[in-house]
N, C-alpha and C positions, 0 to 999 in steps of 0.2 A: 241328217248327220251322217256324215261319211262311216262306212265300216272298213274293215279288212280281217282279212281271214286267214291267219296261222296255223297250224296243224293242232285239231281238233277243237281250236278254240275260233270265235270270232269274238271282236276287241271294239270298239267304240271308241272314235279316236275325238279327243277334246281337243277344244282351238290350241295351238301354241305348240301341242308333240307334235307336228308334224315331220320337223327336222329331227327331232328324236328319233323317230318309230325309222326314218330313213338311212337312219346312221345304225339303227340295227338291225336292219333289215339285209343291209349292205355290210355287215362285218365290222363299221365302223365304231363301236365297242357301246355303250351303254346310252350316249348321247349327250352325256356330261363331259365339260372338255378339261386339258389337264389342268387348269388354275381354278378349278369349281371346285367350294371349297365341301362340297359334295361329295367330290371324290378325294377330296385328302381332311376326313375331320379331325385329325391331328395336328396340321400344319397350324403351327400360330401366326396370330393376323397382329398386324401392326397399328400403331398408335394412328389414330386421328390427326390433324394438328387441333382440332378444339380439346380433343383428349391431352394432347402434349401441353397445351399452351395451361389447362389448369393443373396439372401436375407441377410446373413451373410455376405458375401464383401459390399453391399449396405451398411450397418449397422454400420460397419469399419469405410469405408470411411464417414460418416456422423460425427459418432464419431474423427477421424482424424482433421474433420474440427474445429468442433464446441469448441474443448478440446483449442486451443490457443485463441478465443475468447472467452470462459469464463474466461478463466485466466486472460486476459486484462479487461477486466469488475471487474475481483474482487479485483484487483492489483489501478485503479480506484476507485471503490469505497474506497476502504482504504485509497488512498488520500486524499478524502473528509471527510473522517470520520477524520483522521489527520487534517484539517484543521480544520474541527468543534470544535476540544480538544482544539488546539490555540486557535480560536476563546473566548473560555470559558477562559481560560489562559489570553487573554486579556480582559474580563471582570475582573478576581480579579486584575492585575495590575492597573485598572481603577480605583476600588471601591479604592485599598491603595493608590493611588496617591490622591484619594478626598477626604481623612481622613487623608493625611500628607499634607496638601499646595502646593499639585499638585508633589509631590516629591514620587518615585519610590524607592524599598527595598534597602537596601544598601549591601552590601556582605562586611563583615569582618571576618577574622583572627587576632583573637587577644583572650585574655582570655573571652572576651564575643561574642563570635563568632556568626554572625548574617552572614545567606544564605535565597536568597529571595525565595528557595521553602521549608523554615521551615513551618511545621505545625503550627508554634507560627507566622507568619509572612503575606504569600500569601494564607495558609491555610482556614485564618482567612474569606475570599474571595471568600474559593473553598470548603463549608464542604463536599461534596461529595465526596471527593479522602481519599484516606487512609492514615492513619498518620503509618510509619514507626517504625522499630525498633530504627533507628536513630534520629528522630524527623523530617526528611521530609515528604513532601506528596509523593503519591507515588499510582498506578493504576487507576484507570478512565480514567479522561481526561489526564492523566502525560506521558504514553506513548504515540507511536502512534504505530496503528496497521500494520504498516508495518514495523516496529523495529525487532530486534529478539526476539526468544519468552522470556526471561528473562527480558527482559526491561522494570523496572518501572518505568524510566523517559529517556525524549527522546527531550525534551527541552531545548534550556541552553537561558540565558539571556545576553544581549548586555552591555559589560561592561562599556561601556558608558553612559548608564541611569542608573547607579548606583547612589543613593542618597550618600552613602558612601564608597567606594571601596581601603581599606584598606590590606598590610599595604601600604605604599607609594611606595614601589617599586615596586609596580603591575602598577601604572601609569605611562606611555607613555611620553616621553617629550611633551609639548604641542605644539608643531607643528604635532604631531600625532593626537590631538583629542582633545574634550574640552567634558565635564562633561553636558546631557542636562536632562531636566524632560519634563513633561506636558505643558508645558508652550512655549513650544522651536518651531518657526515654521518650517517648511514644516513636519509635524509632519505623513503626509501620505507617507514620504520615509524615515524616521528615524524607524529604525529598534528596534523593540522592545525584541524581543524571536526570535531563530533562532532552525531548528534541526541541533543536536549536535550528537556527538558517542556515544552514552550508553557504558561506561568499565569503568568505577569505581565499584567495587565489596559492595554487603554491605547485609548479610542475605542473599544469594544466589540470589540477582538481583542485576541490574548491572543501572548504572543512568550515566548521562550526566555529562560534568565538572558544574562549579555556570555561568560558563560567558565566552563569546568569544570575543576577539579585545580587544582592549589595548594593553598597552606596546609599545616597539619599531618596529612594526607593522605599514606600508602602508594599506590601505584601500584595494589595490589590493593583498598583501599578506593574510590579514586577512580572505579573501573569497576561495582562489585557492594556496595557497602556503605559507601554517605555517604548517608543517606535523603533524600529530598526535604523541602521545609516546603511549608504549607499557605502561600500568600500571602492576604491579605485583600483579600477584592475579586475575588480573582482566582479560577482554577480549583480547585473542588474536590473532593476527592480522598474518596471513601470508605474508601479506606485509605494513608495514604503511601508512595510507592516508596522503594521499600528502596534504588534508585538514582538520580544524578542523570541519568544517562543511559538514554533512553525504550528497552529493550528488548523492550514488547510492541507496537510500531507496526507490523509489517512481518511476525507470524507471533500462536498462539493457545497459546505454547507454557508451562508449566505456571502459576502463582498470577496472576491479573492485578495489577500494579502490582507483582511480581516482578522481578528480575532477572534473568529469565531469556527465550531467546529472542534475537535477533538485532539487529543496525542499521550504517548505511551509517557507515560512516568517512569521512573526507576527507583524504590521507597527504600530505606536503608537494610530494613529487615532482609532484603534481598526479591522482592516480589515487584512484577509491574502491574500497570493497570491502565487502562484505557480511559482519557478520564474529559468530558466537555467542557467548553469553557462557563457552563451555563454551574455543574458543579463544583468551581473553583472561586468561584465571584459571587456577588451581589450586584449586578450593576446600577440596580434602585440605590442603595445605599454607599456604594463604591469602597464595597469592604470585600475579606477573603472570606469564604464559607469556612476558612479551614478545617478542610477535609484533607487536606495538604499541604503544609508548614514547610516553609523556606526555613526557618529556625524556632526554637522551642518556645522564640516570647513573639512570635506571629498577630497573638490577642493587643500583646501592649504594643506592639508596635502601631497602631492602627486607633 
């Protein structure tokens, strides 16, 4: 084994120092060179690429996760926000029924054509929404935000609380329904506002029919089985809803353009509710659960 001999020491040199022991022999400082991370233990060392490359699969997979749970939060939230706009939709219906003797907009055709989301009418209730090319309201609370994007109204109103629903032939024989206001009890399942289709075209937005139910319509048809029509011009449908009422806006739940799946109510009391089509029906029996009444004789109609 080689030695060498320093002032007053002699050292034992192991395989490998030898360029060491020469680098300090000669002044050349310790034998560690400047990128040894020896001589800088501070200096921070850099990613791998197998280090970088599972930082980026970690990352994936977090995004992977988290990407269907925000979409369900935000798909939520927009239901609430929907409900909030009824809600307000049920206040102007409030305020006109206590400025007519508890009596609700009337929807007519005829040469003075009255529809309860005229800007001259429930407007009067909601200055906040926008008055129309046509003289409806229309943006704010009129859509809901889970509508499609064109949709200035996303509401239609329960043709049964019509104060006047004109002309005669839009009325139901009266074993189908009886005409109620403000005054009519069980006023917390009598349906006030329901969501509707947006396809009526009008200035490049698209809005709800005036009114759902009536006519010669079962309570149970009127929820799950009165198909939609195609309007011209207006929105079109790859396949027609088997309802007039939009039960895929607010969930993905089974045939799209189905009736099936959920939607905000508006009950006259002033309260909404989120409500399935599974508790509005029977489809064993092809009757209404009513839990929610189109009009007060819902039982006998049926």
């Amino acid at each position: 084994m080689p030695l060498i001999c320093t002032v007053n020491r002699i050292h034992e040199i192991k395989p490998g120092d030898a360029s060491r022991v020469r680098s300090s022999m000669f002044g050349l400082g310790d034998g560690l060179s400047a990128t040894d991370p020896q001589r800088h233990p501070n200096t921070p060392r850099g990613f791998t690429l197998i280090e970088l490359l599972v930082v980026i699969s970690i990352i994936a997979l977090l995004v992977g996760i988290l990407l269907p749970a925000l979409g369900a939060a935000r798909k939520s939230a927009q239901t609430v926000k929907c409900a909030s706009n009824m809600r307000q939709l049920g206040i102007g219906f409030m305020g006109y029924a206590t400025d007519n003797e508890g009596k609700y907009p009337a929807n007519i055709l005829n040469k003075s054509t009255t529809w309860w989301y005229q800007a001259s009418v429930i407007g009067v209730y909601m200055p906040g929404d926008v008055k129309t090319a046509s003289g409806s309201i229309g943006g704010l609370t009129m859509p809901c935000p889970s509508d499609i994007e064109n949709a200035a109204r996303s509401y239609t109103m329960n043709f049964w609380a019509s104060s006047d629903p004109s002309p005669p032939g839009w009325l139901a024989p009266p074993s189908r329904g009886e005409l109620w206001d403000a005054g009519a009890p069980n006023l917390s399942n009598l349906m006030l506002a329901v969501e509707g289709w947006s396809l009526f075209p009008s200035g490049g937005l698209l809005f709800t029919r005036a009114w759902l139910g009536g006519e010669d319509f079962t309570p149970y048809q009127n929820f799950v089985d009165r198909p939609e029509a195609q309007v011209f011009g207006g929105r079109e449908f790859p396949t027609l809803p088997s309802s007039r009422l939009d039960f895929n806006r607010h969930n993905d739940v089974g045939t799209p353009y189905d009736a099936q799946g959920s939607a905000n109510f508006l009950y006259a009391d002033g309260h909404v509710s989120l409500k399935s089509d599974t508790e509005l029906v029977n489809r064993s029996t092809r009757k209404s659960t009513y839990d929610s009444l189109w009009s007060p004789i819902d039982r006998k109609a049926e």
